[in-house]
mmCIF file as Biopython writes it, N, C-alpha, C and O atoms, coordinates in Angstrom:
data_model
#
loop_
_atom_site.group_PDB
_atom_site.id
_atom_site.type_symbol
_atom_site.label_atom_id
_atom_site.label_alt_id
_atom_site.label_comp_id
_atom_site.label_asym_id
_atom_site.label_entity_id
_atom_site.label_seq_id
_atom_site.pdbx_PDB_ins_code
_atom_site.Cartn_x
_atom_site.Cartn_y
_atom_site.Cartn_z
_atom_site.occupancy
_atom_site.B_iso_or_equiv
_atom_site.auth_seq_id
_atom_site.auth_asym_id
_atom_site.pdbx_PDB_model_num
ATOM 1   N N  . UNK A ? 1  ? -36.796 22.916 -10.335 1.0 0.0 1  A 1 
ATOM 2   C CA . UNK A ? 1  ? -37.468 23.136 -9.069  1.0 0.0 1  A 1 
ATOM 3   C C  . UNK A ? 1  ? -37.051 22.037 -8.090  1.0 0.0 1  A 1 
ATOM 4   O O  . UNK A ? 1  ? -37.173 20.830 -8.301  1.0 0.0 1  A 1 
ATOM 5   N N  . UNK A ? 2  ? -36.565 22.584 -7.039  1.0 0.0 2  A 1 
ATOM 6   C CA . UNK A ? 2  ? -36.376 21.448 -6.190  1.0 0.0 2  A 1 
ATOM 7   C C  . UNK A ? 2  ? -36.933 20.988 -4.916  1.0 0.0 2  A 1 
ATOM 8   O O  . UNK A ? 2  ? -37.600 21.992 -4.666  1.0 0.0 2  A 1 
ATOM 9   N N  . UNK A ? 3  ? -37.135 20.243 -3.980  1.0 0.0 3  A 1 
ATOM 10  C CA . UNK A ? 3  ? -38.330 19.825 -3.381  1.0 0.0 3  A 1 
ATOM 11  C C  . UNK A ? 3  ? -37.675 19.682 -2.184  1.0 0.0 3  A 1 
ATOM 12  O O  . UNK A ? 3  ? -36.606 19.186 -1.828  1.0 0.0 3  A 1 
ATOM 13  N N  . UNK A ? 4  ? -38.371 20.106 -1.785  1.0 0.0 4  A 1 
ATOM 14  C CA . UNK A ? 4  ? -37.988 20.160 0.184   1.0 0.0 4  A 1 
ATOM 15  C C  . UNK A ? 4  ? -37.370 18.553 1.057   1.0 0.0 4  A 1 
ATOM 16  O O  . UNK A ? 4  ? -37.968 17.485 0.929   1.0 0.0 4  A 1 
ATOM 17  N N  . UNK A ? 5  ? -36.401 18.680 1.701   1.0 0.0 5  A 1 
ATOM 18  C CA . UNK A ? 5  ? -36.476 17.902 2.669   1.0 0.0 5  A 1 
ATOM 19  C C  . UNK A ? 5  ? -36.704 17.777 3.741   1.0 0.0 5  A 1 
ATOM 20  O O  . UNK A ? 5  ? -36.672 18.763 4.476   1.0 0.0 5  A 1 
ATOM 21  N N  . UNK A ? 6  ? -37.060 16.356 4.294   1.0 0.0 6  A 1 
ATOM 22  C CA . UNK A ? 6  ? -37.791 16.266 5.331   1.0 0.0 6  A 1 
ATOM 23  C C  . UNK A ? 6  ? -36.412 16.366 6.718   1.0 0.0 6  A 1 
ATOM 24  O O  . UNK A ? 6  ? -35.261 15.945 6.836   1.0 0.0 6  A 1 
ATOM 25  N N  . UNK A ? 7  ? -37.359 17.161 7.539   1.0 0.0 7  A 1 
ATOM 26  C CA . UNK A ? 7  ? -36.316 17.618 8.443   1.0 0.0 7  A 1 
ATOM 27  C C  . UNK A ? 7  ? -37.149 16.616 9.952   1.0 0.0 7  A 1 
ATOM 28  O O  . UNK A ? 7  ? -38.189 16.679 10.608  1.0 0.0 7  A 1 
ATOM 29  N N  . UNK A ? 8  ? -35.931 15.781 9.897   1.0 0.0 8  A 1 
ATOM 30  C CA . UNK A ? 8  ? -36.420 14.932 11.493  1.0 0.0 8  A 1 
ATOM 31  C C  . UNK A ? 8  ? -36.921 15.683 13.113  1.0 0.0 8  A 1 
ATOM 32  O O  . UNK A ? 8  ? -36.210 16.577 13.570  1.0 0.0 8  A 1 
ATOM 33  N N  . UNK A ? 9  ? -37.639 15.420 13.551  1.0 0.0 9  A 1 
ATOM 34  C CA . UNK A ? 9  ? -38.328 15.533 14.751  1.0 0.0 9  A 1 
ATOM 35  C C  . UNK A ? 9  ? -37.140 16.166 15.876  1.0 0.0 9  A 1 
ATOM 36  O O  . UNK A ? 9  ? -37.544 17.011 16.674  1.0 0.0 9  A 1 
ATOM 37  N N  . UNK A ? 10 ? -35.798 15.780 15.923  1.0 0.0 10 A 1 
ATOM 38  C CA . UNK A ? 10 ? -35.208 16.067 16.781  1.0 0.0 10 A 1 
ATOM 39  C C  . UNK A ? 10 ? -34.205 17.331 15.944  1.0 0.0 10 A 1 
ATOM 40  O O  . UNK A ? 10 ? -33.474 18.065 16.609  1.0 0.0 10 A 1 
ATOM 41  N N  . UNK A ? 11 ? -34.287 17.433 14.601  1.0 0.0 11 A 1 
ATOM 42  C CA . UNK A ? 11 ? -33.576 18.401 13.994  1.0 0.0 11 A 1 
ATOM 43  C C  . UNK A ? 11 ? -34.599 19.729 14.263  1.0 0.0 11 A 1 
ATOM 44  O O  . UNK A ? 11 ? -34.115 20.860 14.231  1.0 0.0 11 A 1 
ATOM 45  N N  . UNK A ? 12 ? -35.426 19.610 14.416  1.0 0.0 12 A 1 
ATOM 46  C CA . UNK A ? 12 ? -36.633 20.704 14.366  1.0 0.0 12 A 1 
ATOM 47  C C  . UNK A ? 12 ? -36.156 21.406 16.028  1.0 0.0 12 A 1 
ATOM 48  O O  . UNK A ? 12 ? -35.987 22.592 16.312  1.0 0.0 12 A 1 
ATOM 49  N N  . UNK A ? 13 ? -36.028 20.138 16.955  1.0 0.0 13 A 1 
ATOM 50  C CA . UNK A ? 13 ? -36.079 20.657 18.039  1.0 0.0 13 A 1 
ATOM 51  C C  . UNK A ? 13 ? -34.916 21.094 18.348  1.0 0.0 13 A 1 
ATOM 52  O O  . UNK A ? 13 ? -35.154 21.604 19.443  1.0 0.0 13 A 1 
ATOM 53  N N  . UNK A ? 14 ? -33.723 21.269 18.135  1.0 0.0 14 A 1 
ATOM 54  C CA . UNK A ? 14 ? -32.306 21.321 18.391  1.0 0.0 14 A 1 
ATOM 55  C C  . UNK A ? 14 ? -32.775 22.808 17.161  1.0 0.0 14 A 1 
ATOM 56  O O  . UNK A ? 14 ? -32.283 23.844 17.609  1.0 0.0 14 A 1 
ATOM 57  N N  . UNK A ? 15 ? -33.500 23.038 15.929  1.0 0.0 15 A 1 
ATOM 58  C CA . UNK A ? 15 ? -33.008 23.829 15.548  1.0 0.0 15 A 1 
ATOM 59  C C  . UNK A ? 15 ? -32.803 25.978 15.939  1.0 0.0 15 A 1 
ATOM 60  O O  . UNK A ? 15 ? -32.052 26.733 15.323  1.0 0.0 15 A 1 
ATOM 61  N N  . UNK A ? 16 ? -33.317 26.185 16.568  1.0 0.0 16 A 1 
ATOM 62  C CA . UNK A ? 16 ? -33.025 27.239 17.820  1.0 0.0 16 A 1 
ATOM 63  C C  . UNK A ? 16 ? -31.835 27.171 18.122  1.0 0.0 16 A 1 
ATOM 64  O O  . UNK A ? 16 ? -31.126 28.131 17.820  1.0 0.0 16 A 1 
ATOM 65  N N  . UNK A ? 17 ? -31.340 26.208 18.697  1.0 0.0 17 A 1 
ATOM 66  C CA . UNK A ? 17 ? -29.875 26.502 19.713  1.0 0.0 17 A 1 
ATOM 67  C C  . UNK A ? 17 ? -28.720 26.501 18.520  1.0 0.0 17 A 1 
ATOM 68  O O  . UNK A ? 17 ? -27.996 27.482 18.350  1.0 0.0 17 A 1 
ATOM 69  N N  . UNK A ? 18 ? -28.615 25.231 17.665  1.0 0.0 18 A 1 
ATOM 70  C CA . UNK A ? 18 ? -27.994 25.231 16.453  1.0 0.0 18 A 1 
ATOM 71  C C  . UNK A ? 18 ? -28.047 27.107 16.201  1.0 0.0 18 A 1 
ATOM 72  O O  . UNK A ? 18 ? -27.035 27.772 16.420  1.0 0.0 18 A 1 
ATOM 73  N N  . UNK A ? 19 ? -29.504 27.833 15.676  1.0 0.0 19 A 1 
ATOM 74  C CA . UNK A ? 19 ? -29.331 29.278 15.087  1.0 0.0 19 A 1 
ATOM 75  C C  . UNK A ? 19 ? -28.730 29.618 16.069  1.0 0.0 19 A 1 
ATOM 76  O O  . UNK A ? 19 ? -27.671 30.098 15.664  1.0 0.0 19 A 1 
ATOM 77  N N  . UNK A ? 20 ? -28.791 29.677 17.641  1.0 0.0 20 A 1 
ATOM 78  C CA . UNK A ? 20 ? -28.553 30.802 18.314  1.0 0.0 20 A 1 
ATOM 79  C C  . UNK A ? 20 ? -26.958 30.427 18.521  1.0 0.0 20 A 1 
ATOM 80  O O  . UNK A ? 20 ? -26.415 31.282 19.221  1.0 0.0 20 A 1 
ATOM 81  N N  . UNK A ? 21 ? -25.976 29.272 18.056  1.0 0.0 21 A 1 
ATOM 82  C CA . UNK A ? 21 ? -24.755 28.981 18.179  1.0 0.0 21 A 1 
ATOM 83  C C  . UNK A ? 21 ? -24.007 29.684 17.619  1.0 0.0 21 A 1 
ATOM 84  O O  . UNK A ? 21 ? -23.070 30.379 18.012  1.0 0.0 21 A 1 
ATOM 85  N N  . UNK A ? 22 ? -24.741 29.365 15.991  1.0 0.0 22 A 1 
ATOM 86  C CA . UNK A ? 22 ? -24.324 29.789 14.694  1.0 0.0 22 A 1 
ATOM 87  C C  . UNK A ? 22 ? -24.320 31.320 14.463  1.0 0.0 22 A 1 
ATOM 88  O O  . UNK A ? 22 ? -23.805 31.971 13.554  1.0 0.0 22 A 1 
ATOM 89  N N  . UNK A ? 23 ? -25.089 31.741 15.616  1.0 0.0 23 A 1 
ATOM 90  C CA . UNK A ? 23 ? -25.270 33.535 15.516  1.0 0.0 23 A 1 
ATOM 91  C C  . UNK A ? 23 ? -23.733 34.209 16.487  1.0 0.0 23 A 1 
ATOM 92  O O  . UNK A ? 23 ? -22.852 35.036 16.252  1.0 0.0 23 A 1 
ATOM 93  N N  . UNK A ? 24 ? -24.143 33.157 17.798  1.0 0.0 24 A 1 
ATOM 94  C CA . UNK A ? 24 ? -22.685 33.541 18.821  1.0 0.0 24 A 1 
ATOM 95  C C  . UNK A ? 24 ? -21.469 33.770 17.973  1.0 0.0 24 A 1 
ATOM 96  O O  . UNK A ? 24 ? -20.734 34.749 17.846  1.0 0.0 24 A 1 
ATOM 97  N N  . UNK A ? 25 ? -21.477 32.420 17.360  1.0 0.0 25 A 1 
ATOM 98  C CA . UNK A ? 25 ? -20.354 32.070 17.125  1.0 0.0 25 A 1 
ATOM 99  C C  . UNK A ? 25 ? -19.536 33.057 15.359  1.0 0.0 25 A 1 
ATOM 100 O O  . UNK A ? 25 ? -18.530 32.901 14.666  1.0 0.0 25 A 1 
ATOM 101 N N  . UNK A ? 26 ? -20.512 33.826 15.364  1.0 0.0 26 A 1 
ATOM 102 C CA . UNK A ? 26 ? -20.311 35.141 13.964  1.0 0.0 26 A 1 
ATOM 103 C C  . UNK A ? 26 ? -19.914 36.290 14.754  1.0 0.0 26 A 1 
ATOM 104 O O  . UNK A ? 26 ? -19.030 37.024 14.312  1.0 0.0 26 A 1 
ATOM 105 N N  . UNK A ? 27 ? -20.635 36.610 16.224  1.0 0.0 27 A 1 
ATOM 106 C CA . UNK A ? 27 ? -20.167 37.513 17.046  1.0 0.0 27 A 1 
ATOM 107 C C  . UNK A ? 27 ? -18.898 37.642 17.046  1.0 0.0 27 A 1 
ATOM 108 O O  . UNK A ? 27 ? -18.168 38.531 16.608  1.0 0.0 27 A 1 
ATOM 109 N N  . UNK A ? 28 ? -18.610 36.268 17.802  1.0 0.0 28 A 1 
ATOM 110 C CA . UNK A ? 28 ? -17.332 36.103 18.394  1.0 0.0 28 A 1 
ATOM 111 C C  . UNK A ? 28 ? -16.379 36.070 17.181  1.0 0.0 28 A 1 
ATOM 112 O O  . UNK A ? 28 ? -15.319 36.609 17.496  1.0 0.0 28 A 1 
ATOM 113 N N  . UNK A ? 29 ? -16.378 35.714 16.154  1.0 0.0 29 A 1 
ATOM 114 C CA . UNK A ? 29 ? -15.640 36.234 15.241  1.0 0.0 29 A 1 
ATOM 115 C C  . UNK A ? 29 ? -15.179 37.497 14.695  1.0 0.0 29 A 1 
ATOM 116 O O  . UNK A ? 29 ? -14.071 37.842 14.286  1.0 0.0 29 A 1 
ATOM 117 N N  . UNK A ? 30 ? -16.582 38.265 14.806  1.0 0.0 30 A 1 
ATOM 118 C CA . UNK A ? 30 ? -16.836 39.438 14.353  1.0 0.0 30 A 1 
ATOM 119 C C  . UNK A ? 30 ? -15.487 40.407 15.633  1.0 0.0 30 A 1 
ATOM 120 O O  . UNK A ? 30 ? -14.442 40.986 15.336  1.0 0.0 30 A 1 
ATOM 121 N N  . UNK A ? 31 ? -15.892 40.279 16.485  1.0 0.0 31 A 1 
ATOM 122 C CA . UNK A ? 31 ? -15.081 40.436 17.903  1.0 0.0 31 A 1 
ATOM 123 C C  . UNK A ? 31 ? -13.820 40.439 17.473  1.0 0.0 31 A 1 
ATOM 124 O O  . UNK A ? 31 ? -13.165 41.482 17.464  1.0 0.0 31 A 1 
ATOM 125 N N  . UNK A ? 32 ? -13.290 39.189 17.036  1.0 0.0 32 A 1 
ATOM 126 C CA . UNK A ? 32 ? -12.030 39.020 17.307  1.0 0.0 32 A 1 
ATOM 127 C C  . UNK A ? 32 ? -11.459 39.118 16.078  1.0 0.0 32 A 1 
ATOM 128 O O  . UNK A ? 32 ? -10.243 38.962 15.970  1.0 0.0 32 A 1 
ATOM 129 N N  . UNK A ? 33 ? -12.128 39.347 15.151  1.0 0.0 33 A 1 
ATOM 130 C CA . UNK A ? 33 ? -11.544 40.126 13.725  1.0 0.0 33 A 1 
ATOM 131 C C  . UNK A ? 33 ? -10.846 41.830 13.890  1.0 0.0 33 A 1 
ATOM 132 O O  . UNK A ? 33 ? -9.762  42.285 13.522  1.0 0.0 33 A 1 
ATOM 133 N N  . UNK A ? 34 ? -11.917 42.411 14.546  1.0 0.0 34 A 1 
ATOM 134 C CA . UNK A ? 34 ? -11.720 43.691 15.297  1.0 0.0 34 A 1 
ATOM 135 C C  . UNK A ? 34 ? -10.231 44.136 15.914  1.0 0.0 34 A 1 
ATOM 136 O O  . UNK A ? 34 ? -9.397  44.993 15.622  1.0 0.0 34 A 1 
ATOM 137 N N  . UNK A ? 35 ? -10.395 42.724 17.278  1.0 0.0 35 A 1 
ATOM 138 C CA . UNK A ? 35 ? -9.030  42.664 17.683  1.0 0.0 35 A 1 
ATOM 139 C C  . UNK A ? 35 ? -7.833  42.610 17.166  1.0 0.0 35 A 1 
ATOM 140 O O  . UNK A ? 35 ? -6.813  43.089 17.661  1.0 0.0 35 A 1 
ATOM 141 N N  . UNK A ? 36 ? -7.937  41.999 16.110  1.0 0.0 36 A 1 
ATOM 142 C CA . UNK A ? 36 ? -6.587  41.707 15.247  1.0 0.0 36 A 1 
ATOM 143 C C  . UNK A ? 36 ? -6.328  42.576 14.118  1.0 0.0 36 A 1 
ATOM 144 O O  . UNK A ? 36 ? -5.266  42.832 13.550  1.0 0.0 36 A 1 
ATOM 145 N N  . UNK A ? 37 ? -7.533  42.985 13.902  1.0 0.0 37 A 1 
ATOM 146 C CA . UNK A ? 37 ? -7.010  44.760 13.012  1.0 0.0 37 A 1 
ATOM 147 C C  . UNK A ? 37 ? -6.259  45.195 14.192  1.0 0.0 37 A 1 
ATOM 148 O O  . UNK A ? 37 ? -5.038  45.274 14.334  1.0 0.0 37 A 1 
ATOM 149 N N  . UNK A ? 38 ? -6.902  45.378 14.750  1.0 0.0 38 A 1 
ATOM 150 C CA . UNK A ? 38 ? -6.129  46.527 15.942  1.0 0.0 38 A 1 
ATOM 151 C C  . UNK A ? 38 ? -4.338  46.504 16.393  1.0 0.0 38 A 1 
ATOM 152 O O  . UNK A ? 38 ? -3.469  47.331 16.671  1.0 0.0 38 A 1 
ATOM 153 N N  . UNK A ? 39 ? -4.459  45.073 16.260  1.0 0.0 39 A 1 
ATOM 154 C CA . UNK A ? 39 ? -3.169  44.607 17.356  1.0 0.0 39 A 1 
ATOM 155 C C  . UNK A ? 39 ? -2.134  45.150 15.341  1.0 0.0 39 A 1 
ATOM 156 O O  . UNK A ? 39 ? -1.010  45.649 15.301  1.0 0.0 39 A 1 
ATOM 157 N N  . UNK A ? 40 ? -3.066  44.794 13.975  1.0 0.0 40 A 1 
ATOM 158 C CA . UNK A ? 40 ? -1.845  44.736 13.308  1.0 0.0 40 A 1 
ATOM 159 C C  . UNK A ? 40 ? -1.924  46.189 13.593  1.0 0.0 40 A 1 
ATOM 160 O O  . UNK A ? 40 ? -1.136  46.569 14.459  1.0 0.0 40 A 1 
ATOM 161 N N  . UNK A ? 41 ? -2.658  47.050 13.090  1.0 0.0 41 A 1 
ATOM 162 C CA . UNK A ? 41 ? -2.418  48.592 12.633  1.0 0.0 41 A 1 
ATOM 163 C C  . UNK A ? 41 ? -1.417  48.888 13.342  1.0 0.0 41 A 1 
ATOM 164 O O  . UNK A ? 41 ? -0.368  49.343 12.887  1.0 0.0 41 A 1 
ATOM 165 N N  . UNK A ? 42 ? -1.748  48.557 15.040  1.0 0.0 42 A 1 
ATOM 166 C CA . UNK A ? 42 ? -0.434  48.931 16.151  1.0 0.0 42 A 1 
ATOM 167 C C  . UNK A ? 42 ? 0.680   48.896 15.427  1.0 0.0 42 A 1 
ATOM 168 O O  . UNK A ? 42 ? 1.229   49.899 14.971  1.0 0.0 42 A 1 
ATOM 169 N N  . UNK A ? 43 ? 1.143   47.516 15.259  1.0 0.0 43 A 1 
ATOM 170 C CA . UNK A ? 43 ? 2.317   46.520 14.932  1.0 0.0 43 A 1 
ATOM 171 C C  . UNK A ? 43 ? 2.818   47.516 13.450  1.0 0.0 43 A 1 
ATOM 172 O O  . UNK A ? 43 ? 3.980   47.836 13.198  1.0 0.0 43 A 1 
ATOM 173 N N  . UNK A ? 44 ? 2.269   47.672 13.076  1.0 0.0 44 A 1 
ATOM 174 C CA . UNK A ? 44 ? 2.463   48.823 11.775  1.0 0.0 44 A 1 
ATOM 175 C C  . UNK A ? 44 ? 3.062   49.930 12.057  1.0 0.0 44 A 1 
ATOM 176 O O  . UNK A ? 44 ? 4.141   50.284 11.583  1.0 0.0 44 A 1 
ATOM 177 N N  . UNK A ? 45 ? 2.404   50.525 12.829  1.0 0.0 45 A 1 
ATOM 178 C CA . UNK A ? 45 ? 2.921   51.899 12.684  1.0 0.0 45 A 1 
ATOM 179 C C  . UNK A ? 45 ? 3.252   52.593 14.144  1.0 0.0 45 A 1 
ATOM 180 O O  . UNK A ? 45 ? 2.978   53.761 14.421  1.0 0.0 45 A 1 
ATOM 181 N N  . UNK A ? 46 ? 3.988   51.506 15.153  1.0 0.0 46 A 1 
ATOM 182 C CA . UNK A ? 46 ? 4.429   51.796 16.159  1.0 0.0 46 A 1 
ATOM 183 C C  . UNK A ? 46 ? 5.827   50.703 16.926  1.0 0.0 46 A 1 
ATOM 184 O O  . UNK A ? 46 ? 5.554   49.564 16.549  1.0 0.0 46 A 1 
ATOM 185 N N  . UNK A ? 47 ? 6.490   50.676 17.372  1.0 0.0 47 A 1 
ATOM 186 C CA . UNK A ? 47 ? 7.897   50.106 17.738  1.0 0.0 47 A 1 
ATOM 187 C C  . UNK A ? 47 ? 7.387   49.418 18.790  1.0 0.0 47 A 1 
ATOM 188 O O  . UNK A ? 47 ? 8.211   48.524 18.982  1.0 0.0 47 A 1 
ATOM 189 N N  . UNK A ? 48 ? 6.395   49.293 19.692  1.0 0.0 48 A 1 
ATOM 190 C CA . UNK A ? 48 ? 5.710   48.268 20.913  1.0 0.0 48 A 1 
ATOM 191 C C  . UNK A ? 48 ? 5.944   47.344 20.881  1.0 0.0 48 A 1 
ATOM 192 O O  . UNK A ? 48 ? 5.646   46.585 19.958  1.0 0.0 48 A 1 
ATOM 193 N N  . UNK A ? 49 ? 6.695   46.990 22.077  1.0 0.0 49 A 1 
ATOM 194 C CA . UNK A ? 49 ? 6.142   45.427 21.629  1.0 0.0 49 A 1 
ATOM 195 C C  . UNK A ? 49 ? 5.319   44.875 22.221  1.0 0.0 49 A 1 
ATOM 196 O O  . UNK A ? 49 ? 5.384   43.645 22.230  1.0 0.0 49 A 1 
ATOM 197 N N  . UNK A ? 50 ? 4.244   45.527 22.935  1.0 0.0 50 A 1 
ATOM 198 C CA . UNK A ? 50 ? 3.322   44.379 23.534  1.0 0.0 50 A 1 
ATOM 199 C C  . UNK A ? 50 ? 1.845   45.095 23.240  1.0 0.0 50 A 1 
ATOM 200 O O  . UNK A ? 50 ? 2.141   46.280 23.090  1.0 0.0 50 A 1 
ATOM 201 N N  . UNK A ? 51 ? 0.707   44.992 23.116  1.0 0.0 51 A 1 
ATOM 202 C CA . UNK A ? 51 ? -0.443  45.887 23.244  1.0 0.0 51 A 1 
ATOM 203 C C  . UNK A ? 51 ? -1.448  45.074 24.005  1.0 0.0 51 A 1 
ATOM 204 O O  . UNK A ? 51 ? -1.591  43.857 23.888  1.0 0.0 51 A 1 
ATOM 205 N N  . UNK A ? 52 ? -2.166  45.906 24.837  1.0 0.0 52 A 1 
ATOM 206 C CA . UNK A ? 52 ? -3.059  45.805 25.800  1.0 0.0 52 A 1 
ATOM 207 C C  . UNK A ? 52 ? -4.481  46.620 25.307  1.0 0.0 52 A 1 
ATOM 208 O O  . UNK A ? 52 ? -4.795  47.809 25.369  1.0 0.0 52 A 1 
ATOM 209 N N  . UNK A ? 53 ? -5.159  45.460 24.808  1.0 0.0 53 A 1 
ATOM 210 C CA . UNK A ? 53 ? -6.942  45.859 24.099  1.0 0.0 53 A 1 
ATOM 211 C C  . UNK A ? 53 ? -7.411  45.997 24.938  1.0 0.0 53 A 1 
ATOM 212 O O  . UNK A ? 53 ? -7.532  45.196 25.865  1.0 0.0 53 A 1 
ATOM 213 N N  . UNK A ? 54 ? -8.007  47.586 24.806  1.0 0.0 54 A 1 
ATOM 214 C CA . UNK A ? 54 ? -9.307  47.909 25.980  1.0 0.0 54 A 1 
ATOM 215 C C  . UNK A ? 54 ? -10.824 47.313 25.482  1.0 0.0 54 A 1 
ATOM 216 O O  . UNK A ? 54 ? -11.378 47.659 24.438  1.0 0.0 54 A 1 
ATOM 217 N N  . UNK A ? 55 ? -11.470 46.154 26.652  1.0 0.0 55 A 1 
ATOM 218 C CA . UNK A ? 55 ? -12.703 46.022 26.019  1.0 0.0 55 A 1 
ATOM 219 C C  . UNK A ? 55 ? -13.740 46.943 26.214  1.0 0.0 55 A 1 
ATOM 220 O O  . UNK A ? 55 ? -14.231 47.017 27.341  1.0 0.0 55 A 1 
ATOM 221 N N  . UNK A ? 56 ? -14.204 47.739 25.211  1.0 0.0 56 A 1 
ATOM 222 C CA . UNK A ? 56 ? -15.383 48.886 25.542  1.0 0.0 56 A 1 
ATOM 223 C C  . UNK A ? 56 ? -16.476 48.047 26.377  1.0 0.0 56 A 1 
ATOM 224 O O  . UNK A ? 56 ? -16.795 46.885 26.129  1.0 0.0 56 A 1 
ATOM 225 N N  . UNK A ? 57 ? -16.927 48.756 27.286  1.0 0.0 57 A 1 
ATOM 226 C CA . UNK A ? 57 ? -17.799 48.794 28.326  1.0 0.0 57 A 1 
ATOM 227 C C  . UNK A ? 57 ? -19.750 47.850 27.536  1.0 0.0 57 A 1 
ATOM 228 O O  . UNK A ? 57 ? -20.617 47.419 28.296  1.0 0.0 57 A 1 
ATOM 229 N N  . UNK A ? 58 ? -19.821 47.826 26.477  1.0 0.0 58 A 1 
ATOM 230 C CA . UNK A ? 58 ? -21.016 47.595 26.009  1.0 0.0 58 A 1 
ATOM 231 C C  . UNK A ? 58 ? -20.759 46.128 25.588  1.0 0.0 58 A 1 
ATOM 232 O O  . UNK A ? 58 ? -21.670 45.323 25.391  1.0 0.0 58 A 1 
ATOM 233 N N  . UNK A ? 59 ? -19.209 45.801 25.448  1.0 0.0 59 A 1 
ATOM 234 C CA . UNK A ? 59 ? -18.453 44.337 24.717  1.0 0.0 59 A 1 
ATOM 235 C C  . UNK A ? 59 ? -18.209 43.597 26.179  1.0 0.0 59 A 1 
ATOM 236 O O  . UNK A ? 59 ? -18.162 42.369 26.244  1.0 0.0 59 A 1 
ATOM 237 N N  . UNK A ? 60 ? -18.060 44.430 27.333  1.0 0.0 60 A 1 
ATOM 238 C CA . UNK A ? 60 ? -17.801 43.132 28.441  1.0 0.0 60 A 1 
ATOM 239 C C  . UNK A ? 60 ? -19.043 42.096 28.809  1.0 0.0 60 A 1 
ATOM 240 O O  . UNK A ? 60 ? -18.709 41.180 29.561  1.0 0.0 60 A 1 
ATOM 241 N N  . UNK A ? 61 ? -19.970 42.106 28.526  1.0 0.0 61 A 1 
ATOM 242 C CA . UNK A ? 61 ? -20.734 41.345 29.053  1.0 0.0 61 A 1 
ATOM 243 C C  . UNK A ? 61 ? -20.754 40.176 28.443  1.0 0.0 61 A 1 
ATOM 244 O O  . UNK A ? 61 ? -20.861 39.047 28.920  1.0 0.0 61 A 1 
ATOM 245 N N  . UNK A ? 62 ? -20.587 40.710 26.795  1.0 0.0 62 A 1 
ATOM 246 C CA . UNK A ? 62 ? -20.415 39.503 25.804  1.0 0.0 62 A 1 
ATOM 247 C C  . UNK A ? 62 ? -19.190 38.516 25.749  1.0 0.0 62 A 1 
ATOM 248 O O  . UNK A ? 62 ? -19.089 37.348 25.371  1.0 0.0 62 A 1 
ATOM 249 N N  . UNK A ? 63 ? -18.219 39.506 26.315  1.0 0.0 63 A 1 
ATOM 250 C CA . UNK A ? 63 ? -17.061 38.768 26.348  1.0 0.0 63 A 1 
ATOM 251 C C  . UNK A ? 63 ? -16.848 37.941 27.473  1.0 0.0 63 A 1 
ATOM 252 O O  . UNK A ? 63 ? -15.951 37.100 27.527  1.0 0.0 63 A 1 
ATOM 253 N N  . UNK A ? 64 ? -17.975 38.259 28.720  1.0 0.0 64 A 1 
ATOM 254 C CA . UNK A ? 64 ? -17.926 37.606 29.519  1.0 0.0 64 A 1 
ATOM 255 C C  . UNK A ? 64 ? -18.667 36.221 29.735  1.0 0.0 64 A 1 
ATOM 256 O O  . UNK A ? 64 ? -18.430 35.285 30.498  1.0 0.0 64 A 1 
ATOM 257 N N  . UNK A ? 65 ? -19.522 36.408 28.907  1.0 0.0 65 A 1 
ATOM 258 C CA . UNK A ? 65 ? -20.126 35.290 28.967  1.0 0.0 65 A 1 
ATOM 259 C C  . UNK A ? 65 ? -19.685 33.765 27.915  1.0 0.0 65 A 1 
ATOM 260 O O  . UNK A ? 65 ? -20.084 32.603 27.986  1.0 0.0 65 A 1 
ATOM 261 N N  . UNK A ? 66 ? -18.572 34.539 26.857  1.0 0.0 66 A 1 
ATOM 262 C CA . UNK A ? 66 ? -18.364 33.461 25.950  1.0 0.0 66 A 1 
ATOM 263 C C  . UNK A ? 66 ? -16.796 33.330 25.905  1.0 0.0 66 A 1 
ATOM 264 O O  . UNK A ? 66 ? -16.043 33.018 24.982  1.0 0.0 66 A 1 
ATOM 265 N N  . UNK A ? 67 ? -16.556 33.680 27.235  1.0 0.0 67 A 1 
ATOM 266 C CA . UNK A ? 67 ? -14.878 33.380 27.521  1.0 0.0 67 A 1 
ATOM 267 C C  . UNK A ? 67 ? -15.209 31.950 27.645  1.0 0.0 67 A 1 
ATOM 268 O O  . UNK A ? 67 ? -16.296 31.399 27.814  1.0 0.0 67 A 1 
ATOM 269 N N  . UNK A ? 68 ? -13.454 31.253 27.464  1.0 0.0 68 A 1 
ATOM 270 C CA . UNK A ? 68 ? -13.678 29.979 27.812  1.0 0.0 68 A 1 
ATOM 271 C C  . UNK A ? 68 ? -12.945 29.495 29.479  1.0 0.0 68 A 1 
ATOM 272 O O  . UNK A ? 68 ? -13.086 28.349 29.906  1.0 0.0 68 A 1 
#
């Protein structure tokens, strides 16, 4: 059995933004995992050489806000 640690006063308060980072930042992966299926499948089974990702209409806002 193991016993809890004590979580400091300013870890408590930071801990929200820490989750809500740690959540973005699975999005944005999640996102750009997507993208890169995409770009290989292209790259697979077509002679292109360049591809242009359409962002669906429900993904721009997100993408807009966590561009850099």
């Amino acid at each position: 059995m193991s016993q809890n640690q004590p979580i400091s006063r300013n870890d408590l308060q930071q801990l929200k933004a820490k989750t809500d980072e740690k959540k973005r930042l699975e999005q944005v992966n999640q996102h750009v995992n997507h993208i890169y299926s995409s770009v290989v499948s292209v790259a697979e089974s077509k002679t292109i050489t360049s591809y242009n990702y359409q962002i669906q209409q429900h993904y721009s806002t997100f993408f807009e806000k966590n561009k850099l």
